[in-house]
Structure formats: structure tokens, C-alpha cells
DOFIPA-197939 format. One line per field, with one value per atom (N, C-alpha, C): atom name; x negated, y, z. Coordinates in steps of 0.05 Angstrom, whole numbers. Atoms other than C-alpha are relative to their C-alpha. Layout:
BEGIN
a <- [CA, ...]
u <- [X, ...]
v <- [Y, ...]
w <- [Z, ...]
//
This chain:
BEGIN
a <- [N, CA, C, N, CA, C, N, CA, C, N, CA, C, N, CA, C, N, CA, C, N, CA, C, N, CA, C, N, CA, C, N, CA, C, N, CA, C, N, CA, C, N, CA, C, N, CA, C, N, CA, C, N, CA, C, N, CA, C, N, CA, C, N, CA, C, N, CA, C, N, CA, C, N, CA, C, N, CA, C, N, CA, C, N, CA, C, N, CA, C, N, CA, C, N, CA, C, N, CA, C, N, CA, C, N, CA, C, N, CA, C, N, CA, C, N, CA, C, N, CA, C, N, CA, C, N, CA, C, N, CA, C, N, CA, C, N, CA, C, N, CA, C, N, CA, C, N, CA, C, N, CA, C, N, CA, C, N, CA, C, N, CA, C, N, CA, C, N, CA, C, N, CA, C, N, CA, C, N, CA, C, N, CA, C, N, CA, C, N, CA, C, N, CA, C, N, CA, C, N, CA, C, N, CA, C, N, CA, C, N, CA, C, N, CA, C, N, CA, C, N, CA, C, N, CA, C, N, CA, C, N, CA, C, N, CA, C, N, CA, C, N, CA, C, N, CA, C, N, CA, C, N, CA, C, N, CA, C, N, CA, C, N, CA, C, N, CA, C, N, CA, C, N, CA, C, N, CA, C, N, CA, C, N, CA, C, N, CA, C, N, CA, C, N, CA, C, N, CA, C, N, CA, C, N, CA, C, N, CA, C, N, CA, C, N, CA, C, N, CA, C, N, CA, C, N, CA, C, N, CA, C, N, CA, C, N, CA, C, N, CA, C, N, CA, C, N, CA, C, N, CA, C, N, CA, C, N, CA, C, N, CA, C, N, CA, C, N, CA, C, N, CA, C, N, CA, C, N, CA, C, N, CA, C, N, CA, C, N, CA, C, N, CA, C, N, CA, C, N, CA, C, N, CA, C, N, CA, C, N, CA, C, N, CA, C, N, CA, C, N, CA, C, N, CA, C, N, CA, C, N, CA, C, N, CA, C, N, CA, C, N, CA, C, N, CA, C, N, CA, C, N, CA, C, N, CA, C, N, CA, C, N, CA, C, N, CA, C, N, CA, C, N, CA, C, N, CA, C, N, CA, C, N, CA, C, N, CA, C, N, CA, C, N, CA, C, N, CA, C, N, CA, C, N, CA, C, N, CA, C, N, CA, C]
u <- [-11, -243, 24, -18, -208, 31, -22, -159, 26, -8, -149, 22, -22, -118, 23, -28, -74, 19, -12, -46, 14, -19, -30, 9, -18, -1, 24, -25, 38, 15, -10, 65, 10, -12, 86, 11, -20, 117, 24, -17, 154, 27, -12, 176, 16, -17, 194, 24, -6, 233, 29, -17, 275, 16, -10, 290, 18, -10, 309, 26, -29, 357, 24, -21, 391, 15, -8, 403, 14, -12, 431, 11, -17, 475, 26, -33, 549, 13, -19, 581, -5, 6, 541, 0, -1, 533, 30, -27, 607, 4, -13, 624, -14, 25, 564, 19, -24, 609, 21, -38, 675, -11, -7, 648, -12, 0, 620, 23, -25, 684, 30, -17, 716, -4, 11, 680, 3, -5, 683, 35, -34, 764, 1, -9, 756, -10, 0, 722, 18, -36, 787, 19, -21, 827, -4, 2, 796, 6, -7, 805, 38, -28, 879, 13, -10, 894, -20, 15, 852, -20, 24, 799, -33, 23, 749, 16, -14, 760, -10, 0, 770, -31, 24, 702, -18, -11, 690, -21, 30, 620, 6, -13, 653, 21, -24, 709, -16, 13, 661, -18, 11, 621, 13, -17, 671, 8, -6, 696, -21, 30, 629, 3, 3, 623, 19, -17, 686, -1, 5, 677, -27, 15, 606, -3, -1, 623, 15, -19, 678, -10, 19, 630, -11, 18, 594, 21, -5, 642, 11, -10, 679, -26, 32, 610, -8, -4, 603, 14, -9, 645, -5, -2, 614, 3, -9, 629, -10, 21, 601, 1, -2, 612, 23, -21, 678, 0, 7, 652, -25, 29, 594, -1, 15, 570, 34, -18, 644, 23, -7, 676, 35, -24, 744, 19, -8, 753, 20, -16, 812, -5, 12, 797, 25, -21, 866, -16, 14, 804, -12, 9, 769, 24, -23, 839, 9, -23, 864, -23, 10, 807, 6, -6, 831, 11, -14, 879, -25, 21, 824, -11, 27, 776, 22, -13, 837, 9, -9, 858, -26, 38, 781, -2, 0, 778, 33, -18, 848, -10, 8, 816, -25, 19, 756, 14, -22, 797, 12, -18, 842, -21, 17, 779, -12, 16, 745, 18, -16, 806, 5, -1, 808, -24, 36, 727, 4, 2, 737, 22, -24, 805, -15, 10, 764, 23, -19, 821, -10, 11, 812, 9, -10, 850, 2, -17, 880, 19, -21, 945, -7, 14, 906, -17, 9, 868, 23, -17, 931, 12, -12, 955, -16, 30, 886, 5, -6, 897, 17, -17, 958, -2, -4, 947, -26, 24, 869, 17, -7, 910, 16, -21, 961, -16, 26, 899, -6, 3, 870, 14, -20, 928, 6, -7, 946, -18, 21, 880, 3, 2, 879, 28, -19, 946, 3, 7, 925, -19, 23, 861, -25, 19, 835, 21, -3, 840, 7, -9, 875, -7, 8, 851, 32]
v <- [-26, -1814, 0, 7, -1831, -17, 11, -1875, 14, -19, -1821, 20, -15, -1778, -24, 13, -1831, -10, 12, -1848, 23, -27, -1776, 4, -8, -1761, -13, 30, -1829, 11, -6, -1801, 16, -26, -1735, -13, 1, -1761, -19, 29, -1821, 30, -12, -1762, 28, -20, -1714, -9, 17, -1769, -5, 4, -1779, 18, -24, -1712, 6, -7, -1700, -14, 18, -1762, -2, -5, -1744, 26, -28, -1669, -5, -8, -1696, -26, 10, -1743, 16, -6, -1736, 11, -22, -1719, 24, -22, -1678, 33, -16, -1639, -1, -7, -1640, 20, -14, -1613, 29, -22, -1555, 20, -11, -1542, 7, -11, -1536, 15, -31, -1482, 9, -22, -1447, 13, -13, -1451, 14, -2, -1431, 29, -28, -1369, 15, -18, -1347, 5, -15, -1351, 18, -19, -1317, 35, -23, -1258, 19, -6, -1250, 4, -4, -1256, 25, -20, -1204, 27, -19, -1159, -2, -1, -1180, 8, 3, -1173, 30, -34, -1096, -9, 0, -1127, 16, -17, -1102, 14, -23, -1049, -26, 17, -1085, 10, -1, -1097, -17, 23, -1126, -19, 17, -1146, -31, 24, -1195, -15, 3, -1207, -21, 27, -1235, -23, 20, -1273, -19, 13, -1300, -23, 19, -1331, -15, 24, -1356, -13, 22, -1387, -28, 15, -1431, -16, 14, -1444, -16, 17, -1467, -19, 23, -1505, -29, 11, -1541, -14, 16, -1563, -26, 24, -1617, -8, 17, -1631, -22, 23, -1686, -22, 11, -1714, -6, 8, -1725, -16, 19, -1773, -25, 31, -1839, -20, 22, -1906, -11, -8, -1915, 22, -17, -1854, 14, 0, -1857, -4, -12, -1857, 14, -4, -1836, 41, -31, -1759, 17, -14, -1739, 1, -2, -1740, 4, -10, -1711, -11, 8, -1742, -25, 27, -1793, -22, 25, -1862, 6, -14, -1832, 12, -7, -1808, -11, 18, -1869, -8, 8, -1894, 9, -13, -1843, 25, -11, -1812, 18, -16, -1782, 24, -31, -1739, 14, -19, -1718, 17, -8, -1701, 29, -19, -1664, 25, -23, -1621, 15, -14, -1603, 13, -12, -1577, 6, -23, -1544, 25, -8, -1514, 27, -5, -1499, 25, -12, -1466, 23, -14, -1432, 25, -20, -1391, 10, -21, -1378, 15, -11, -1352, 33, -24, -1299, 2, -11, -1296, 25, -11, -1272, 27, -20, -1227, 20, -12, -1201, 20, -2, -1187, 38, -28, -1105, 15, -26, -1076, -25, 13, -1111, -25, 10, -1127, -26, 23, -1174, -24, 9, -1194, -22, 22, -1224, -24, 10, -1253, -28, 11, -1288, -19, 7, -1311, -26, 14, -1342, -22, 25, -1385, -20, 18, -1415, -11, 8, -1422, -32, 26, -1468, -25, 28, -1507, -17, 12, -1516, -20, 11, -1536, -31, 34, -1592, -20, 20, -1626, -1, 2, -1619, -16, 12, -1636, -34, 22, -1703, -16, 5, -1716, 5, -11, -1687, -14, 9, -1726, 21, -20, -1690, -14, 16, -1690, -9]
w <- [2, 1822, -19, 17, 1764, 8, -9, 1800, 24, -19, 1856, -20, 26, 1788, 2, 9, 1765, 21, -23, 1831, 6, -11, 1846, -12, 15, 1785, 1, -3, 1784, 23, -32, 1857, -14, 12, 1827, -15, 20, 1770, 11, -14, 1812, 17, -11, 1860, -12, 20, 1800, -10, 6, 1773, 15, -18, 1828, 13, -5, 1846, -23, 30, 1771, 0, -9, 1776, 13, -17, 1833, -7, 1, 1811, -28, 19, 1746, 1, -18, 1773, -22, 5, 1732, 9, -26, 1789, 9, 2, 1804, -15, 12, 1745, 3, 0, 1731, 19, -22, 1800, 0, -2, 1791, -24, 25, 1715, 15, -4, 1752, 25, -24, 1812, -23, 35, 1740, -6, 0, 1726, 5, -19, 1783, 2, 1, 1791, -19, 18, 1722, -7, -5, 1738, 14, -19, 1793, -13, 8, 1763, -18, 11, 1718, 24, -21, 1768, 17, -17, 1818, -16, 28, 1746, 4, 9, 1744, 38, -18, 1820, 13, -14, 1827, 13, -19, 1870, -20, 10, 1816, -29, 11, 1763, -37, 34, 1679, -5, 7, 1664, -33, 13, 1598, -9, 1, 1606, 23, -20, 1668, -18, 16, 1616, -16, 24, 1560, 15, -20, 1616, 4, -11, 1640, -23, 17, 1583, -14, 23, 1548, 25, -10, 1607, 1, 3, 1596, -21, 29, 1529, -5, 3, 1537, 12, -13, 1592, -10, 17, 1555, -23, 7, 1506, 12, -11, 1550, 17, -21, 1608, -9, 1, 1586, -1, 3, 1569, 33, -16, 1643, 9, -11, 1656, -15, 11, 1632, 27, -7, 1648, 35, -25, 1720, 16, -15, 1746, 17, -17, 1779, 29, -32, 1849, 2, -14, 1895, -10, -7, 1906, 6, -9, 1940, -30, 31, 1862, 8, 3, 1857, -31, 26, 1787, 4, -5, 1789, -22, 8, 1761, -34, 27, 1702, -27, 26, 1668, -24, 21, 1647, -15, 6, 1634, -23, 23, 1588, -11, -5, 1568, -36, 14, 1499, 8, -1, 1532, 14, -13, 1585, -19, 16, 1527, -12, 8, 1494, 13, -28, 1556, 0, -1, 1556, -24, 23, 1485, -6, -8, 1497, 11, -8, 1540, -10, 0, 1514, -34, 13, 1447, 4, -12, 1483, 14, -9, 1509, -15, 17, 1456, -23, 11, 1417, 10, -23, 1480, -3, 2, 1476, -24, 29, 1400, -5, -6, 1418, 21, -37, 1487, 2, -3, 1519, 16, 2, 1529, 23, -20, 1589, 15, -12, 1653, -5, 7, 1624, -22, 12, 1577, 9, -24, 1632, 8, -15, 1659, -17, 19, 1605, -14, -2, 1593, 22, -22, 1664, -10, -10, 1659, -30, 20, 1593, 14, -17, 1622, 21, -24, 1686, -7, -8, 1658, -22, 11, 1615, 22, -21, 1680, 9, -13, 1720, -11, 10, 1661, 15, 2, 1674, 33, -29, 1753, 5, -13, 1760, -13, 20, 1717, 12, -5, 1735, 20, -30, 1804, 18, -8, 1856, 24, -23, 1918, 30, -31, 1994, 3]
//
């Protein structure tokens, strides 16, 4: 009976294990961080472009989520993880990976400066916009690999 336990547990934990592994996967995670932080642009954006009305509970959302993301991502890209799970990351990262790290805590800075300001109407909204935008942009236009 006793062996019937440890066999099934051993199973479960083998198949926990593996599930776990695959779901935390670099690439993975990373790519899971950047639609985070895709979305919490876009909810600015739909603010700066009328689709929804200045909200500033979406406002401060928005931005913690940048800033906490910004914290760990560079942390994703170790040594080894330049292919496999579709990865958009260009190989420029291991390469140069100071600036990467710096573009990322630009980034990450640059949001919580706006977290701590919360940007109060629209017009701040946009403004907000267009500095993250051109954080972004550095690092993509750097370090994302294009179809």
C-alpha cells in the first residue's frame, strides 16, 4: 500500500514538475510580461485616443504594471534562452546586454516617475504615451526580432 502512495505521488509530482517547467519557460514568461505590457499601453492609449473616458484607476494600473514588470524582465533572458517557444528576442541581447538591461530600467523609471506624478487628465495621458512609447520603441527597434 505504501508503495501504491509513493508511486502516485512520485507521478504527480513528476507531472507537476513538468507542467511547472514548461509554463516557466523564459520565453515564455518574458512573452506573457510583454502582452502585460502591451495591454497596460493599450489601456492609455484607448484614454489618449477617446475610446474610453480618463480613468485614473486604469491610469495607476497601467503603470504599476510597467514598473513592476520592468523589475524582473531583463532577468529573463539568460544564457540559453535565445531560441525555442517562437521568441522574438534577437540574439543583440545576449550581445549587448548592458544596454538591453538599461533600456529596461529606462523604462522602468520613466514609469514610475509618471506612476508618482499620475498623470491627471487626458492631455497627460498623452504625454505619458508618447515618452513610454519612445522607451519602448528604443528597445524593439534594438532588440525584437521582426517577421
Amino acid at each position: 500500500m505504501k508503495l501504491k502512495t509513493v508511486f502516485a505521488a512520485t507521478l504527480a509530482l513528476s507531472v507537476v514538475a513538468g507542467a511547472v517547467g514548461a509554463a516557466e519557460a523564459p520565453q515564455v514568461v518574458r512573452k506573457d510580461m510583454m502582452e502585460g505590457m502591451g495591454k497596460a499601453m493599450g489601456g492609455l492609449v484607448n484614454i489618449v485616443k477617446g475610446k474610453t473616458e480618463y480613468n485614473a484607476d486604469v491610469v495607476k494600473a497601467s503603470l504599476t504594471t510597467m514598473v513592476d514588470t520592468m523589475k524582473t524582465f531583463p532577468d529573463q533572458f539568460p544564457a540559453g534562452s535565445e531560441t525555442g517557444h517562437k521568441t522574438e528576442a534577437s540574439p543583440k541581447i545576449w550581445q549587448n546586454m548592458d544596454d538591453f538591461k538599461a533600456k529596461a530600467a529606462k523604462l522602468g523609471t520613466d514609469a514610475s516617475a509618471l506612476l508618482a506624478a499620475l498623470p491627471a487628465d487626458k492631455a497627460a495621458v498623452g504625454a505619458a504615451v508618447k515618452t513610454l512609447g519612445a522607451d519602448c520603441g528604443a528597445c524593439h527597434e534594438t532588440y525584437r526580432l521582426k517577421d
